[in-house]
C-alpha positions as CSV (number, residue, x, y, z in Angstrom):
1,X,24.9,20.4,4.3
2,X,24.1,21.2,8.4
3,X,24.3,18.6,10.8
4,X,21.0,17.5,12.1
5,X,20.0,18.4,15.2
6,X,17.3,16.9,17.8
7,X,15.7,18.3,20.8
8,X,15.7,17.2,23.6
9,X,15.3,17.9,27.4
10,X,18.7,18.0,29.3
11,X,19.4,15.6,31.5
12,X,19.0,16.1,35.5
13,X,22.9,16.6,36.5
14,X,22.0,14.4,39.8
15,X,25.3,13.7,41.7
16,X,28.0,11.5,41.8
17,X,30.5,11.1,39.1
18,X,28.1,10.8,36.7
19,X,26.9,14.3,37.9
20,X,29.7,15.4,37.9
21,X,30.3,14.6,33.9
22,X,26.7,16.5,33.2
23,X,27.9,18.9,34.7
24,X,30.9,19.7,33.5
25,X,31.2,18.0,30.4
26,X,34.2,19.6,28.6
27,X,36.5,19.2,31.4
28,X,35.3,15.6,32.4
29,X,36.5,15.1,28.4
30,X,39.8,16.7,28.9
31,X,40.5,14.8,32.0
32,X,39.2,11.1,31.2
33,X,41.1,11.6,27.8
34,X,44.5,13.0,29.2
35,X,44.3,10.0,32.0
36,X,43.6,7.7,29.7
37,X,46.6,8.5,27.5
38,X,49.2,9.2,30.3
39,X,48.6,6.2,32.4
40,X,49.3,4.5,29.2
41,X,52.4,6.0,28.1
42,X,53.6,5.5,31.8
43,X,52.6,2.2,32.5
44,X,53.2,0.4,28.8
45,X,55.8,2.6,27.3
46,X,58.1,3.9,30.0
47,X,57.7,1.5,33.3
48,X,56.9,-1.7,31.7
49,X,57.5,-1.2,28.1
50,X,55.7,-3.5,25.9
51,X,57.6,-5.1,22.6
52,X,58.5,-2.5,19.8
53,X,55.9,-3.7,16.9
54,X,54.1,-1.8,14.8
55,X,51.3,0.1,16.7
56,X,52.6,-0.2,19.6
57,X,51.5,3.5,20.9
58,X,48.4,3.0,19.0
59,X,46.4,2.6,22.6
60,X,47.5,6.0,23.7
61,X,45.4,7.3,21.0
62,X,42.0,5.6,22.3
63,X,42.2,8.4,25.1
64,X,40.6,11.2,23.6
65,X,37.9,8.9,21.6
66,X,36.7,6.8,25.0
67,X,36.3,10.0,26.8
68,X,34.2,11.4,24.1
69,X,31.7,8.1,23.8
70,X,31.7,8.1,27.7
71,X,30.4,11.8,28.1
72,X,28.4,12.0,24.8
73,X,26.4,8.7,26.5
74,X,25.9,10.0,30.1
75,X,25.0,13.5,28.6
76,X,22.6,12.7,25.8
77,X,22.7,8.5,25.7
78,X,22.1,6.7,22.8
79,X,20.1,9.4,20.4
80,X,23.9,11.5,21.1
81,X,25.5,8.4,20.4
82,X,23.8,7.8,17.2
83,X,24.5,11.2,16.2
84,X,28.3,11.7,17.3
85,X,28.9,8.3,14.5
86,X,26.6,10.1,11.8
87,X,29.3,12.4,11.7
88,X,31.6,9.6,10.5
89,X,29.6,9.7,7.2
90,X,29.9,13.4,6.5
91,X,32.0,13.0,2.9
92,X,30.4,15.3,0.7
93,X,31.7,18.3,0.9
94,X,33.0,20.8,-1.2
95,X,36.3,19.0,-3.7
96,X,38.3,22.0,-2.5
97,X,38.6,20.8,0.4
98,X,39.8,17.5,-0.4
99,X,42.4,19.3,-2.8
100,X,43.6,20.7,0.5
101,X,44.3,18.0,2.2
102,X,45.7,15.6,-0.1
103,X,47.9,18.3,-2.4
104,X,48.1,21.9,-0.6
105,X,48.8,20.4,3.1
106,X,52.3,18.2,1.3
107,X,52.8,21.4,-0.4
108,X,52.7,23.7,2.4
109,X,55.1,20.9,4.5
110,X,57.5,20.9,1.6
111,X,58.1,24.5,1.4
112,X,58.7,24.5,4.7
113,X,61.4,22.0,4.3
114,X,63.1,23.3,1.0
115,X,63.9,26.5,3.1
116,X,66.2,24.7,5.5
117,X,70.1,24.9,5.0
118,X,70.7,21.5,2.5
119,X,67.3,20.3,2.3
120,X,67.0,21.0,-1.3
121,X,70.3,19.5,-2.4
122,X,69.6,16.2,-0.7
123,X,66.4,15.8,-2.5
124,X,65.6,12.2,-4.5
125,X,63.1,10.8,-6.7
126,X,61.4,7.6,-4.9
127,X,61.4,4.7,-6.5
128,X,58.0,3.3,-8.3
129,X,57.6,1.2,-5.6
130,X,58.2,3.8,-2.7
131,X,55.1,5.7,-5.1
132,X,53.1,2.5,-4.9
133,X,53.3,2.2,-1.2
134,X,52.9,5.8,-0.3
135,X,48.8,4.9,0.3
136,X,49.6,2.1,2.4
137,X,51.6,4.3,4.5
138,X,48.9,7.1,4.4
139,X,46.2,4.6,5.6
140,X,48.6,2.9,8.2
141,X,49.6,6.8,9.5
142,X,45.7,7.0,9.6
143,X,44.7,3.7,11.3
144,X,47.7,3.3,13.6
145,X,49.4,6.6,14.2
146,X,46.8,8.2,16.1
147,X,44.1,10.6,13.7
148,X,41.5,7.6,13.4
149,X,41.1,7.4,17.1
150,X,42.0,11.2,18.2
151,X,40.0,13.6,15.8
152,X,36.6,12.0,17.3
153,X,37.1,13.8,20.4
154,X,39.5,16.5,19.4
155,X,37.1,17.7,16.4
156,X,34.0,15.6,17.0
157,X,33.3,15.9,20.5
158,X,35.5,19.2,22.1
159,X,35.8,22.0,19.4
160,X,32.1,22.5,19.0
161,X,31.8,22.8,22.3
162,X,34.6,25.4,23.0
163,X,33.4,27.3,19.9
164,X,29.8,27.5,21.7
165,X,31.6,28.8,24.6
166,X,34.3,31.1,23.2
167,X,35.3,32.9,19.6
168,X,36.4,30.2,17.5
169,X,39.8,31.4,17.4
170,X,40.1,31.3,21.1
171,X,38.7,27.8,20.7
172,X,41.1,27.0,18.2
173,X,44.2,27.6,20.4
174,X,42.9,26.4,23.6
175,X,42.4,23.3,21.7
176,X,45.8,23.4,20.4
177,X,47.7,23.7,23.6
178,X,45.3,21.2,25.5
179,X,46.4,19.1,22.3
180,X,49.6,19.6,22.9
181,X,49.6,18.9,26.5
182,X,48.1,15.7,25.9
183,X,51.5,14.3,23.8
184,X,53.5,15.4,26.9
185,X,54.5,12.1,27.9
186,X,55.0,10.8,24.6
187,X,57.9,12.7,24.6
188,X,59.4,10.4,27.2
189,X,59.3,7.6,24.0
190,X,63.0,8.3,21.9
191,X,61.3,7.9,19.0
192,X,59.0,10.4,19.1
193,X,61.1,12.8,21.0
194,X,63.6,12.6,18.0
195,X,61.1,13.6,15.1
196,X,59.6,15.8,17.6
197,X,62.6,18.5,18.4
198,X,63.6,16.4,21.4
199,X,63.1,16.9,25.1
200,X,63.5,20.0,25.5
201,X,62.6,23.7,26.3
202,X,62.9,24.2,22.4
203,X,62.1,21.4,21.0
204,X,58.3,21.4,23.5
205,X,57.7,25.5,22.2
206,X,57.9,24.2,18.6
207,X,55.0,21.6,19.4
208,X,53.1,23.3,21.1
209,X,53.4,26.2,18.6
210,X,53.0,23.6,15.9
211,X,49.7,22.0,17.8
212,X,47.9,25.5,17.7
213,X,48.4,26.3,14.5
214,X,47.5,22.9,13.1
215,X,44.4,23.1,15.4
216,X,43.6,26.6,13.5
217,X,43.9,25.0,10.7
218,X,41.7,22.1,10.9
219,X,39.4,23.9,12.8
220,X,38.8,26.2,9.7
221,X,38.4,23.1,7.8
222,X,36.1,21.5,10.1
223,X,33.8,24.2,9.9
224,X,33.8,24.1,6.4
225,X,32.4,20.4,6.4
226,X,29.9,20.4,8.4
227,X,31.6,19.5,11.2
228,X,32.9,16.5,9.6
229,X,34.6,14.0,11.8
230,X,36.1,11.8,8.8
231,X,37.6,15.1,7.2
232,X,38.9,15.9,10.3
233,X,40.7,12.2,10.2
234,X,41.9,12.9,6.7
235,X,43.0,16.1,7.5
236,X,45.2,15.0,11.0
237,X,46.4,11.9,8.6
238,X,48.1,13.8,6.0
239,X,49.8,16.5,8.4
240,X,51.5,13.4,9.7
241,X,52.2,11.7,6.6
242,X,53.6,14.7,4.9
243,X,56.5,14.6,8.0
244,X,57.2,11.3,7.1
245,X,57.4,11.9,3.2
246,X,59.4,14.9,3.5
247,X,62.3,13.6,5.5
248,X,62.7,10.6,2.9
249,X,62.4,13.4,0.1
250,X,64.9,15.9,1.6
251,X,67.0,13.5,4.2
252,X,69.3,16.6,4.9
253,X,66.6,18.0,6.8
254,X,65.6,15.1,8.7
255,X,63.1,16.0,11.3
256,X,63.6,19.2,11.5
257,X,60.6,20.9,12.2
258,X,61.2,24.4,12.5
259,X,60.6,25.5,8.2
260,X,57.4,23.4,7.8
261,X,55.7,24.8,11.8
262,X,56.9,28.4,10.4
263,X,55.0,27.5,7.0
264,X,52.1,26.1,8.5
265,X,52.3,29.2,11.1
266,X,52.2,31.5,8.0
267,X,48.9,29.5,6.4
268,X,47.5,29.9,10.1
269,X,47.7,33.5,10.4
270,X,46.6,33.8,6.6
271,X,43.3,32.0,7.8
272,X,42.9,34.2,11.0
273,X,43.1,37.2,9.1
274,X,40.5,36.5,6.0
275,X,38.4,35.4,8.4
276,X,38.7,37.4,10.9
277,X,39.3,34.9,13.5
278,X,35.7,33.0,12.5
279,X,37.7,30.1,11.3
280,X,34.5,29.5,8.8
281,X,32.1,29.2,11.9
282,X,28.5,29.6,12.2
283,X,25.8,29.0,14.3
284,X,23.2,26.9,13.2
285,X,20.5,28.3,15.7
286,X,21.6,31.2,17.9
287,X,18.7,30.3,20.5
288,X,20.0,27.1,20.6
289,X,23.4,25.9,22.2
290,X,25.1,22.8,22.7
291,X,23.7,22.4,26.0
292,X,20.5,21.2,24.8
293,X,22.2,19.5,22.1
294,X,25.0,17.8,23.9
295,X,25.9,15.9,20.3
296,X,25.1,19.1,17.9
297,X,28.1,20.3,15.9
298,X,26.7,24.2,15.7
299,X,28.4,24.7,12.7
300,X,27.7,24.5,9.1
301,X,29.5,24.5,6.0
302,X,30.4,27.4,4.2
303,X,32.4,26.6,1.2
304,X,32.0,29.8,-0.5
305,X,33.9,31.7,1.5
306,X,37.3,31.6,3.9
């Protein structure tokens, strides 16, 4: 199942800003979404902070999805456009990877969590309601808590693009830290500095070790789907989910964060090494590169292998 591609002539870069995005396409991404985001978080959630409701933050997360519809239109207009949201359709894939998500990725958080001192004593059984309403909260954590509006230009729009340009692994981390860089001023929000480590020296290396190895990680799974956006989404909503379950689970461990990055760092380097730093990637056309195909994933699925 490949992503369809289209030729097409590329566009004169011209000048101006608009130019300047043809140009330079990945780092007019990176910028528009990290400015979008910041001014957000400085304006809405630190200078003038708006009421605490439920998605409150949620605007933040329109950052990295408006920069990726602004450059996929001034690069390749509306035949990218219409491509970039086929992408959003992609849902037949391989079950396994769907077994991932929604069993091995709670799994892998869980044995992270067991390890630290108490966890496992504190466990409890939630009640047949809390069971009930675990879905709700999965499709709220998707929705509201940022993957719905971040993996379109994390997954959709950037990591083809840096995999065109560099080994996927390298792609992979540069991802991750750029990812990471992004939440920087979310940290100045209590909340999420409290589930995150907390402001500080430690508490940012755990992120930002925590952002790379989740970006290996979807990456490889990304380029197992066919560059799927929507398992992308899926993927980004059950990492998040699986922090949340876990600390009601085992509240001796709280937030702690350290067991499940170490776990997830252990599945990362697992992945890196059967694959041999490919991550699953694979070009569709090796004469043919994403800058004649400005929406073109360049990857397809290969669920036979790692």
């Amino acid at each position: 199942m490949t992503q369809p591609t289209e030729t097409q002539q590329p566009q004169v870069a011209g000048r101006g800003p608009l130019g300047l995005i043809r140009r330079h396409p990945l780092i007019s991404f990176f910028v528009i979404a990290i400015a979008f985001t910041w001014t957000y978080d400085l304006l809405f959630l630190v200078a003038f902070p708006v009421p605490d409701v439920p998605g409150r933050s949620t605007p933040r997360d329109f950052g990295p999805s408006v920069a990726a519809l602004v450059v996929t239109a001034v690069i390749s207009g509306k035949p990218g456009l219409r491509r970039f949201f086929q992408r959003f359709r992609v849902w037949r894939v391989n079950p396994i990877w769907y077994l991932f998500i929604f069993v091995g990725v709670p799994l892998i958080y869980t044995a992270g969590v067991v390890v630290m001192p108490g966890a496992l004593a504190s466990f409890r059984i939630p009640s047949p309601t809390g069971l009930l309403v675990l879905p709700v909260l999965y499709l709220y954590i998707v929705v509201l808590g940022g993957p719905l509006f971040e993996e379109p230009g994390w997954r959709g729009f950037a990591l083809p693009r840096l995999q065109s340009r560099w080994a996927p692994l390298a792609a992979a981390v540069i991802l991750g830290v750029l990812w990471a860089a992004w939440h920087a001023t979310e940290y100045l929000e209590p909340e999420f500095a409290r589930a995150n480590g907390g402001l500080s020296v430690s508490g940012a290396g755990v992120f930002l070790l925590a952002a790379v190895c989740f970006s290996i990680i979807i990456a490889w799974v990304f380029n197992h789907t066919g560059g799927s956006i929507l398992i992308a989404i899926l993927l980004h909503g059950m990492i998040n989910f699986s922090q949340g379950l876990t600390s009601d689970l085992f509240p001796k461990a709280g937030f702690n964060e350290v067991g499940p990055v170490a776990a997830f760092c252990v599945v990362a380097l697992i992945i890196v090494v059967a694959t041999r730093g490919r991550l699953g990637y694979s070009r569709t056309d090796d004469r043919e590169g994403l800058d004649n195909h400005p929406t073109a994933t360049a990857v397809e699925p290969r669920n036979g292998d790692a």
